[in-house]
C-alpha positions in Angstrom: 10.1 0.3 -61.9 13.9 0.9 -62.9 16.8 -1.7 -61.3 20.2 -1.1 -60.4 21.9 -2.6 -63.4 25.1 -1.2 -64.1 25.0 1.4 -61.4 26.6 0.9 -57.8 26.4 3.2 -55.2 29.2 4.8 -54.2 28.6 7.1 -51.5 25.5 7.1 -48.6 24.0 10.6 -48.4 26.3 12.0 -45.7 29.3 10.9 -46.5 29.8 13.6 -49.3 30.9 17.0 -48.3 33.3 19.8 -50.2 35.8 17.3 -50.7 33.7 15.4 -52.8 33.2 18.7 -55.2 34.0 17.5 -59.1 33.3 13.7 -58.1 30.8 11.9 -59.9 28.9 9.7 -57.2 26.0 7.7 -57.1 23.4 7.6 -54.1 20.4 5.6 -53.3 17.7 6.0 -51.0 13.7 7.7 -50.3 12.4 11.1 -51.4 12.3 13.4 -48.4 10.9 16.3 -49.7 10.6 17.4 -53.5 10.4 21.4 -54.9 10.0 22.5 -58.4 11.0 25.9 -58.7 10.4 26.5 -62.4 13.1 25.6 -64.5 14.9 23.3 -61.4 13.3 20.5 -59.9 15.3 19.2 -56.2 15.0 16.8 -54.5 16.0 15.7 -50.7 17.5 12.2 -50.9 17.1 10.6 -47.1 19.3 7.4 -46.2 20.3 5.9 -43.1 23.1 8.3 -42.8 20.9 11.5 -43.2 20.1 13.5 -46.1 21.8 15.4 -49.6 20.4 17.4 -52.0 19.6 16.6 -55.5 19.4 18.9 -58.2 17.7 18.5 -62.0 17.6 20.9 -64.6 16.6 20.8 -68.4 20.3 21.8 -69.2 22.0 18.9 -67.4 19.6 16.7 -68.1 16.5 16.9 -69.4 15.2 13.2 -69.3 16.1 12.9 -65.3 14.6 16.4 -65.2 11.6 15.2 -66.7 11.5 12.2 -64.5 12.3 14.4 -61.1 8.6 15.9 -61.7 7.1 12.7 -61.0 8.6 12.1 -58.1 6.7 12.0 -54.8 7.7 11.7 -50.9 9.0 8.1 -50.0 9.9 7.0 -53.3 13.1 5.0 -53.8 15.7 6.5 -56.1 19.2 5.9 -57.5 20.8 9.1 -58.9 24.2 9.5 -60.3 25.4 13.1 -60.4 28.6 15.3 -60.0 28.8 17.0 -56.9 28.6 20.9 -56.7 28.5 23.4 -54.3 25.2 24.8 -53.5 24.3 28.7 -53.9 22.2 28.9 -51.3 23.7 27.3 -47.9 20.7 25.7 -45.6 23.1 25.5 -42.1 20.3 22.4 -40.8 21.7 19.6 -42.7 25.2 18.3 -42.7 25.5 18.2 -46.5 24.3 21.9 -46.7 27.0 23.4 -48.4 26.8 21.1 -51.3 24.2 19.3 -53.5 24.1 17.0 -56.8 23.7 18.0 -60.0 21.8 14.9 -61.2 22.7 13.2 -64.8 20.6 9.9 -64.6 17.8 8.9 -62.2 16.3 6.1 -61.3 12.6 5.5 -59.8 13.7 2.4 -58.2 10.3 2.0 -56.5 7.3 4.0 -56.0 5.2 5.0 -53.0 1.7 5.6 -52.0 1.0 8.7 -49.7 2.5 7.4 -46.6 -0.1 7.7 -43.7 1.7 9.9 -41.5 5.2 12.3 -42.5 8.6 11.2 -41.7 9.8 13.6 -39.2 11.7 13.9 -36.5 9.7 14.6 -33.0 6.6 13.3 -34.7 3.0 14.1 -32.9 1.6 11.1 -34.6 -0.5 9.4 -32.9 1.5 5.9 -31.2 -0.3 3.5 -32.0 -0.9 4.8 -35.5 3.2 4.9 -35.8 3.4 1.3 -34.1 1.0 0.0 -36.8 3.4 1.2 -39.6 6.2 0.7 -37.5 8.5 0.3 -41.0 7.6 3.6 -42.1 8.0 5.1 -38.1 11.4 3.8 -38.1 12.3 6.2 -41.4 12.4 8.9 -38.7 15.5 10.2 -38.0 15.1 10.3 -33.8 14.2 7.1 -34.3 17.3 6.3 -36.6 19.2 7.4 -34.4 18.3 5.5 -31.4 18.7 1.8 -32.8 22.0 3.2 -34.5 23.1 4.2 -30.7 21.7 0.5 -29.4 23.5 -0.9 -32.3 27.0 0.9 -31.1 26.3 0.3 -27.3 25.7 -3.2 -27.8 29.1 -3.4 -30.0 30.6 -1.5 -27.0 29.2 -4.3 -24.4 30.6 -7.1 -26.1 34.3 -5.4 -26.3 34.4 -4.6 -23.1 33.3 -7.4 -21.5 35.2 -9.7 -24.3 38.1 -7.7 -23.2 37.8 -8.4 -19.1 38.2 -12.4 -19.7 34.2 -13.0 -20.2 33.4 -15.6 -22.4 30.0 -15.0 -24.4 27.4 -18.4 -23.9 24.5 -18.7 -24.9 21.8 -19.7 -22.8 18.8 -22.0 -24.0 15.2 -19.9 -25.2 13.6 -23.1 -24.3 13.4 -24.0 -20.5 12.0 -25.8 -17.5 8.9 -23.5 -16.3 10.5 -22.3 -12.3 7.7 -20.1 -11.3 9.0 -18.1 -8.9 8.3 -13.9 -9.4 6.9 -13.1 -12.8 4.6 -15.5 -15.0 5.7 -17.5 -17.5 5.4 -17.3 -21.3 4.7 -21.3 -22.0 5.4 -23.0 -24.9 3.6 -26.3 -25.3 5.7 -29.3 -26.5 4.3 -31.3 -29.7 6.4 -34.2 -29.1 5.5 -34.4 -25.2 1.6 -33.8 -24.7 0.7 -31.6 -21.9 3.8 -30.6 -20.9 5.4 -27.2 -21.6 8.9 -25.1 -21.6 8.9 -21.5 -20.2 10.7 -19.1 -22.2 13.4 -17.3 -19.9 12.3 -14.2 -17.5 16.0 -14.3 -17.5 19.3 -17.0 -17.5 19.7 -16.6 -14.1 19.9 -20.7 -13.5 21.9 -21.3 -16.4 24.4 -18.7 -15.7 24.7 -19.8 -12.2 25.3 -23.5 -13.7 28.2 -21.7 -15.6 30.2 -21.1 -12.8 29.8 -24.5 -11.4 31.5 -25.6 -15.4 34.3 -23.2 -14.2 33.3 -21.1 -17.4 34.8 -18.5 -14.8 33.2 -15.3 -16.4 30.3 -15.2 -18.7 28.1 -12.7 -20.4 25.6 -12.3 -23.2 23.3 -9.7 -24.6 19.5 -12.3 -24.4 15.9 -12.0 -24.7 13.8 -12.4 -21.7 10.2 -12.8 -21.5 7.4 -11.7 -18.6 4.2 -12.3 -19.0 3.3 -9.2 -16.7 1.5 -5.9 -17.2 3.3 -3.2 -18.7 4.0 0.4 -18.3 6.2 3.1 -20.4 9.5 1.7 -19.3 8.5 -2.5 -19.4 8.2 -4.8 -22.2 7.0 -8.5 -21.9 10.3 -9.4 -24.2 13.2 -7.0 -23.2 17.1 -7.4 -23.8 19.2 -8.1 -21.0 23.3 -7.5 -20.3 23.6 -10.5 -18.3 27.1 -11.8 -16.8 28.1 -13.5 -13.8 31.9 -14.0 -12.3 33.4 -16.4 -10.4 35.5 -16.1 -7.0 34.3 -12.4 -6.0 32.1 -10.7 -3.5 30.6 -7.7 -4.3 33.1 -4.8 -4.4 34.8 -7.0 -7.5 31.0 -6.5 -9.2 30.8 -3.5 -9.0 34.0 -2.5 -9.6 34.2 -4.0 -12.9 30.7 -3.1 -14.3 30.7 0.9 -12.9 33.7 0.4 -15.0 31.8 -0.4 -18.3 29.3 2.3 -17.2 32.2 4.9 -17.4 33.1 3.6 -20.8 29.1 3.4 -22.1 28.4 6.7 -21.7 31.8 8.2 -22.3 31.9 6.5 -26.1 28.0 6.6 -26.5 27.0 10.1 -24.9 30.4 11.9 -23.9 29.5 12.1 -20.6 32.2 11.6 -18.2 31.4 9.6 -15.4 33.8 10.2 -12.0 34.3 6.5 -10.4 33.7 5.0 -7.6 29.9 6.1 -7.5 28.5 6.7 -4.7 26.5 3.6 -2.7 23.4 4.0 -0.2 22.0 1.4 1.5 18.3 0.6 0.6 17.1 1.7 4.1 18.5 5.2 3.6 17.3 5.6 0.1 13.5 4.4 1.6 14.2 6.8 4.0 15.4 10.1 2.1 13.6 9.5 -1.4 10.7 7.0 -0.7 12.3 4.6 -3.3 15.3 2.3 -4.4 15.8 3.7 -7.3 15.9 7.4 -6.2 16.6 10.5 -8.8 19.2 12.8 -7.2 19.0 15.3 -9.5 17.3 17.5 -7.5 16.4 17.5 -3.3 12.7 17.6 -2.0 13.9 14.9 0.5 11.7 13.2 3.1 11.3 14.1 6.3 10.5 11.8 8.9 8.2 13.8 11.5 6.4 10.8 13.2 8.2 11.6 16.7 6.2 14.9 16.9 3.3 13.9 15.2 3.0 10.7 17.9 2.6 13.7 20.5 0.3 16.1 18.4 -3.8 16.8 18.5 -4.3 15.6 14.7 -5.7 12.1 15.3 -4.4 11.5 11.4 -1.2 12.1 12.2 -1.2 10.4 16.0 -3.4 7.2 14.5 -1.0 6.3 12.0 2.2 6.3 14.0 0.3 4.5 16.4 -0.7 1.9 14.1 2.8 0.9 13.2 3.4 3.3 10.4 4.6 6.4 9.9 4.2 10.8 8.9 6.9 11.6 6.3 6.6 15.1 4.3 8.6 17.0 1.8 9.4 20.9 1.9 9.0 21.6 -1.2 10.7 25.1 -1.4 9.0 27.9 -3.8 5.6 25.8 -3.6 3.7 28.3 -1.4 2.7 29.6 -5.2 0.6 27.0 -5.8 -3.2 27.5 -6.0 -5.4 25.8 -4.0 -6.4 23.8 -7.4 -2.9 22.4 -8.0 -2.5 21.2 -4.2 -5.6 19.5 -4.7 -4.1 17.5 -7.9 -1.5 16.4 -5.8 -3.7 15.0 -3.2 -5.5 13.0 -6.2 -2.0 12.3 -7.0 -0.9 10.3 -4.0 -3.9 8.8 -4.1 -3.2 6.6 -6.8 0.0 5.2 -4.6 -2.8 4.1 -2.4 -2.4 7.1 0.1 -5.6 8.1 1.6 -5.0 11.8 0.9 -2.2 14.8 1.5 -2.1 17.0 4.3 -0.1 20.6 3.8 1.1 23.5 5.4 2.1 26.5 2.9 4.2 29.0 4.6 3.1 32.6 3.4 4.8 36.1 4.0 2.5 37.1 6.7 0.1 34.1 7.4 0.1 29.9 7.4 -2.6 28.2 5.6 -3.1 24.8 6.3 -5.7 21.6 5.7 -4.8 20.3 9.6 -4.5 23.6 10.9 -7.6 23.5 13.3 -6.7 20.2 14.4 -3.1 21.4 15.9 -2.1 23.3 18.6 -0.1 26.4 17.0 3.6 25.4 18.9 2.6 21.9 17.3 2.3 23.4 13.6 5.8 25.5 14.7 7.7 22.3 15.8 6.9 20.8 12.4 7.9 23.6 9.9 11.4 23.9 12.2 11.6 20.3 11.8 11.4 20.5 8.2 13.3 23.8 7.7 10.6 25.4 6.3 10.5 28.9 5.5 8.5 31.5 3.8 7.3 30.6 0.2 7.3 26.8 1.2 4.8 24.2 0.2 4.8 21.5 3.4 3.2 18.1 2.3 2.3 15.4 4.1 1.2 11.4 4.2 0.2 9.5 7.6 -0.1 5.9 6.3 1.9 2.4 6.9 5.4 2.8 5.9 4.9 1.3 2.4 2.0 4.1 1.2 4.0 6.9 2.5 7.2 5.7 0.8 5.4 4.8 -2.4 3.0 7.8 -2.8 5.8 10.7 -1.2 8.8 8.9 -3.3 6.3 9.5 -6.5 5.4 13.1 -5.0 8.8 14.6 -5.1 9.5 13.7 -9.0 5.9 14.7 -10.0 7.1 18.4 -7.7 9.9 18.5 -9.1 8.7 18.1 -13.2 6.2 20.8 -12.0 9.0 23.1 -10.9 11.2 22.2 -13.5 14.0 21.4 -11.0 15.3 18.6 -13.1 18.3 19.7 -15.6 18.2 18.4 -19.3 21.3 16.4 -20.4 22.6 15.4 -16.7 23.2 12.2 -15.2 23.3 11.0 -11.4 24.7 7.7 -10.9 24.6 5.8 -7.6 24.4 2.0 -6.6 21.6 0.9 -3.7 23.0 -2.2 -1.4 21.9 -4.2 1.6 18.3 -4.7 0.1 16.3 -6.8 2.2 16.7 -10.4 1.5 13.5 -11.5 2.0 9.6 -9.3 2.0 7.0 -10.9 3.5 3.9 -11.3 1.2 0.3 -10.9 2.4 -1.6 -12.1 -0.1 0.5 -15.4 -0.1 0.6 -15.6 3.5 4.6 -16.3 3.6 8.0 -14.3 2.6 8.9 -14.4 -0.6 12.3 -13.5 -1.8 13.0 -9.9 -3.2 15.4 -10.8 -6.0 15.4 -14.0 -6.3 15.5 -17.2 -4.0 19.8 -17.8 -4.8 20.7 -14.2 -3.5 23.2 -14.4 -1.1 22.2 -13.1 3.1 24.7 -10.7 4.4 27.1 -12.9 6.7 26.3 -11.0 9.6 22.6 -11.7 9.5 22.3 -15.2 8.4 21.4 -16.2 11.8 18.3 -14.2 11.6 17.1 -16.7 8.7 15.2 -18.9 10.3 13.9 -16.4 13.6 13.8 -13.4 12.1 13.6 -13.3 8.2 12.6 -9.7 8.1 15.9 -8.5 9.4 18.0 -10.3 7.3 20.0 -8.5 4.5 21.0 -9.4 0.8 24.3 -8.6 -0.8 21.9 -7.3 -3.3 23.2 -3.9 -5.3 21.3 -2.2 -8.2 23.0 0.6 -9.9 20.2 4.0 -10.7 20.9 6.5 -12.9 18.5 9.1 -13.2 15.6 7.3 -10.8 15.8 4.4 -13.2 17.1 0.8 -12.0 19.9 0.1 -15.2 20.9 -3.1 -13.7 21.1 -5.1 -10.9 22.4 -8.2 -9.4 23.9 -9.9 -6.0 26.4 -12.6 -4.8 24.5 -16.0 -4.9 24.4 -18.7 -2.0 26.6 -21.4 -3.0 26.3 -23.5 -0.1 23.9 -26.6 -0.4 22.9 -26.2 3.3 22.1 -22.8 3.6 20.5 -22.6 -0.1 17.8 -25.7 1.7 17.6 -23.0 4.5 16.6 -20.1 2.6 14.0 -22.6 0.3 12.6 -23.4 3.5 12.0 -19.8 4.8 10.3 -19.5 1.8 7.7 -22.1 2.0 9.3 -24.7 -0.5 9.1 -28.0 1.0 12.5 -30.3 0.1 10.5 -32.1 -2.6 9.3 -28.5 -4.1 13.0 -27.3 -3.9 13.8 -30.1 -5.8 11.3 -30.6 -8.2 11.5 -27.1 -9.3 15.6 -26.3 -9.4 16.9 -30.0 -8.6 19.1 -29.6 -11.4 21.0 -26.8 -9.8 20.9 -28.0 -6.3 22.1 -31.7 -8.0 25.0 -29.6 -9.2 26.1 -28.1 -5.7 27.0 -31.1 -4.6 30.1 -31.2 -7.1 31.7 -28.4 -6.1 30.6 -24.6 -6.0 32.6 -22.0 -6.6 31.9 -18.3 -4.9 29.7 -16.1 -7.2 27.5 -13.5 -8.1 27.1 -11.2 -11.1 24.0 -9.0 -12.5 21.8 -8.0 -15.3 21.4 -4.6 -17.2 18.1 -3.9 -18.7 20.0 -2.9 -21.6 16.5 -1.9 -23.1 16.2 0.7 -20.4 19.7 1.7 -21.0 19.7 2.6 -24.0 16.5 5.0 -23.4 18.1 7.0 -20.8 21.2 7.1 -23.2 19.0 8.7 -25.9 16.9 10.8 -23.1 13.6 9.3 -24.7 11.1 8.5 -21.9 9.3 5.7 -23.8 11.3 2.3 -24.3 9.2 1.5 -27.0 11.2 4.4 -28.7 13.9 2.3 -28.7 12.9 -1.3 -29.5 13.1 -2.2 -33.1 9.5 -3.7 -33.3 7.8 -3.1 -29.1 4.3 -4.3 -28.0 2.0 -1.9 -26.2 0.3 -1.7 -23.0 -1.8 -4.5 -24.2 1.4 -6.6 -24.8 0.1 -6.5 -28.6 1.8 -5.8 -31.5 0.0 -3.8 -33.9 2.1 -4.4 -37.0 1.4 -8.2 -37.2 -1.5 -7.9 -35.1 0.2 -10.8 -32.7 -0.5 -12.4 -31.1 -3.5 -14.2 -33.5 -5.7 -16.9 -33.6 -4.3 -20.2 -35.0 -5.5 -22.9 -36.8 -7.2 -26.7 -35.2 -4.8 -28.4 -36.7 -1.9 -26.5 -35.1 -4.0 -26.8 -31.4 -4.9 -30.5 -32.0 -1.2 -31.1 -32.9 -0.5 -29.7 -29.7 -2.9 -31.8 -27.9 -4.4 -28.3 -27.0 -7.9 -27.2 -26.3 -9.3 -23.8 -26.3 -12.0 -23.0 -23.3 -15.0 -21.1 -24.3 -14.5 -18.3 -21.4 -17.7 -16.4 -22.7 -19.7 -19.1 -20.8 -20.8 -19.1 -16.8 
């Protein structure tokens, strides 16, 4: 293999255009595509920036044309060369107008046949791509998507630099504060059977920030959940964390929908029309069957347990009588589904944990129905004028408790409207939710537990529904949703010694739990607290609906998969006795009874 001596590059592959025509220039970087066309021999050079052409021929010079014919895909070159204009235009590539006629080459490093092409919109296989993750992220999509978390994380700082935070880092190493998602341990060498947690986020520290008076604080941080994942979750993800001093919550979210307006201004040339609109979380439940609706399109809920509490359809009647609810969604134009694709969507729901889907489809002359011989025909009217429905409509249904309708009906209308292709390409709702619940009461662990976290801040006008009536008590909680995705979220924290031990105690901690778990926060309340609150962006999560990708893992440098593996290292791995023994660590044989 050749070196660089004596050469330097001088341009990247982009930067040349018509301007450049006459220049001699040197470029460096991997053989995209190679074509010998009898007496020429070209070359597409690929860098980071994107892609030129190279040109060889015998009568510029025949020892790099020589050496162009034993070039193959993905081999590194250097090739100095005077830049022409091309004779035949290809309008796909930036640099199409021009080329370089190449008067020394370097084969700076060969390549094998990679295992897979590099392409844009690749149909790879993932986990193939994952497991050569350095040669996946040669792809220009993927380029392009840490080169737009790269400029978006540049923006973040600015801005936030620029509105009087201060960036601080937070420690990686922690006390273990198990409260929500699991922690990744880390065992301590120097103290035997005890362990840090890495961060699920800063959210202590921060808070102890704004006892220091640090005022305003931010920083772009790792945070780890040891949790099962999905497309959008990683067990280490990148928060936008910050937290302010002296504010409530319109002074939140004033200044981050603010930053959100410049993100995707800068980043996507979207302009974004402030103040975005807020729901509260009981209307969003209530009209999309989730806090983190998508308004991009209708197929709203519909709230018909007042008629169905009168009707024949035990279904219906038993479920409203049980405490829960019958919610459905017109979904207009859906009477031209076959029988086969209603059925999917019952199997559909299911998976939310519904028992099945009822429907109505409203047809030019006739109804067909799956309840229709258990209602009484002024019953089945009263519910289609309820819902609006008209003719070519597709009525669906789920009778369950409150949480499976919600769940499986707020899943229903984005899997109706992907079918009908009601969502637009390249637009971007923006709303915040508020007045989340402070608290959710947990059947498995027999008490409430909080929703965001156990330092969110009740509503003033509830807090004396803390201790009788925990239910009914509501957080200044917001989370900002763009496209049915949570962004970010955050709330105003208690600051108050006396009503943070109330809010422990509705939880189940006993003093001594309180204490033994955040004592060194509580230990600082007593010094002087100032008013705060702040939030997080899941700047992961960001970043994929900036690029429109539906996968985060698109966007992570080097992600794990479902199995929260990752398949380039092949971590996590088995380590040695020494390393274990050192740790005062032993490892349990789980294969036996």
């Amino acid at each position: 293999m050749e070196t660089l001596q004596g050469i330097k590059r001088t341009h990247k592959c982009t930067e040349l255009s018509e301007s450049n025509i006459g220049q001699t220039v040197t470029v460096m970087g991997w053989t995209q595509v190679y074509r010998q066309m009898g007496a020429l021999t070209f070359i597409d050079l690929r860098d980071i920036s994107g892609m030129v052409q190279l040109s060889f021929s015998e009568d510029i010079n025949k020892e790099a044309f020589e050496k162009a014919q034993t070039v193959r895909n993905e081999y590194v070159l250097a090739a100095v060369g005077t830049v022409v204009k091309r004779s035949s235009i290809n309008p796909n590539m930036k640099t199409g107008t021009i080329e370089i006629q190449v008067t020394e080459l370097r084969i700076l490093n060969a390549s094998e046949t990679p295992p897979f092409a590099v392409e844009e919109n690749s149909k790879v296989r993932e986990e193939i791509r994952l497991k050569y993750r350095y040669i996946d992220l040669r792809r220009p999509d993927l380029r392009k998507n840490l080169i737009t978390r790269h400029k978006a994380a540049q923006l973040a700082r600015n801005y936030f630099s620029d509105n009087d935070f201060l960036e601080i880092e937070t420690p990686m190493l922690t006390k273990s504060t198990p409260e929500g998602a699991r922690d990744y341990l880390v065992p301590s060498r120097v103290h035997p059977g005890s362990f840090y947690a890495l961060p699920q986020s800063p959210q202590l520290y921060k808070q102890i920030l704004m006892l220091s008076g640090a005022d305003r604080y931010f920083q772009i941080v790792k945070c780890f959940r040891d949790e099962d994942l999905r497309a959008d979750r990683q067990p280490e993800f990148t928060q936008i964390d910050l937290e302010m001093s002296f504010v409530d919550t319109d002074d939140v979210i004033s200044v981050n929908e603010k930053f959100i307006q410049k993100l995707f201004k800068e980043i996507a040339d979207v302009d974004v029309r402030l103040p975005l609109r807020r729901i509260p979380y009981k209307e969003a439940m209530e009209r999309y069957g989730s806090d983190k609706p998508d308004t991009r399109f209708g197929l709203e809920l519909n709230d018909i347990s007042d008629i169905a509490a009168e009707c024949d359809f035990k279904v219906f009647r038993g479920a409203v009588e049980s405490g829960g609810s019958v919610r459905g969604i017109n979904i207009k134009g859906g009477a031209k589904f076959s029988r086969k694709e209603i059925d999917s969507l019952g199997e559909f729901v299911k998976t939310y944990r519904a028992k099945g889907l009822a429907w109505l489809s409203i047809g030019e002359s006739e109804n067909k129905s799956s309840f229709a011989k258990f209602m009484k025909p002024e019953e089945t009217e009263k519910i289609i004028s309820s819902m609006k429905g008209e003719k070519g409509d597709l009525l669906v249904f789920v009778a369950d408790k409150n949480r499976v309708v919600f769940d499986s009906l707020g899943a229903l209308r984005i899997e109706a409207a992907k079918r009908l292709d009601l969502i637009k390409d390249n637009t971007y709702e923006m709303l915040w939710v508020t007045e989340f619940p402070l608290l959710e009461y947990s059947e498995e662990e027999g008490r409430y537990t909080a929703m965001h976290h156990p330092f969110t801040a009740p509503m003033e006008e509830d807090i004396e529904y803390l201790e009788t009536d925990p239910g009914r008590v509501r957080a200044k909680a917001y989370d900002i949703i763009i496209n049915g995705y949570e962004a970010g979220g955050g709330s105003i924290r208690i600051y108050d010694s006396g009503l943070q031990e109330k809010m422990f105690n509705v939880l189940g901690f006993t003093k001594e739990d309180a204490w033994e778990r955040f004592g060194f926060l509580l230990e600082g309340f007593r010094y002087g607290t100032p008013p705060h609150g702040g939030m997080a962006y899941g700047f992961d999560r960001l970043i994929m609906i900036l690029t429109g990708c539906d996968n985060i893992r698109d966007v992570i440098a080097f992600p794990k998969v479902q199995n929260a593996s990752e398949l380039m290292t092949d971590a996590p791995s088995a380590v040695d006795e020494k390393q274990l023994e050192e740790l005062s660590i032993g490892i349990a044989d789980m294969s036996k009874d």
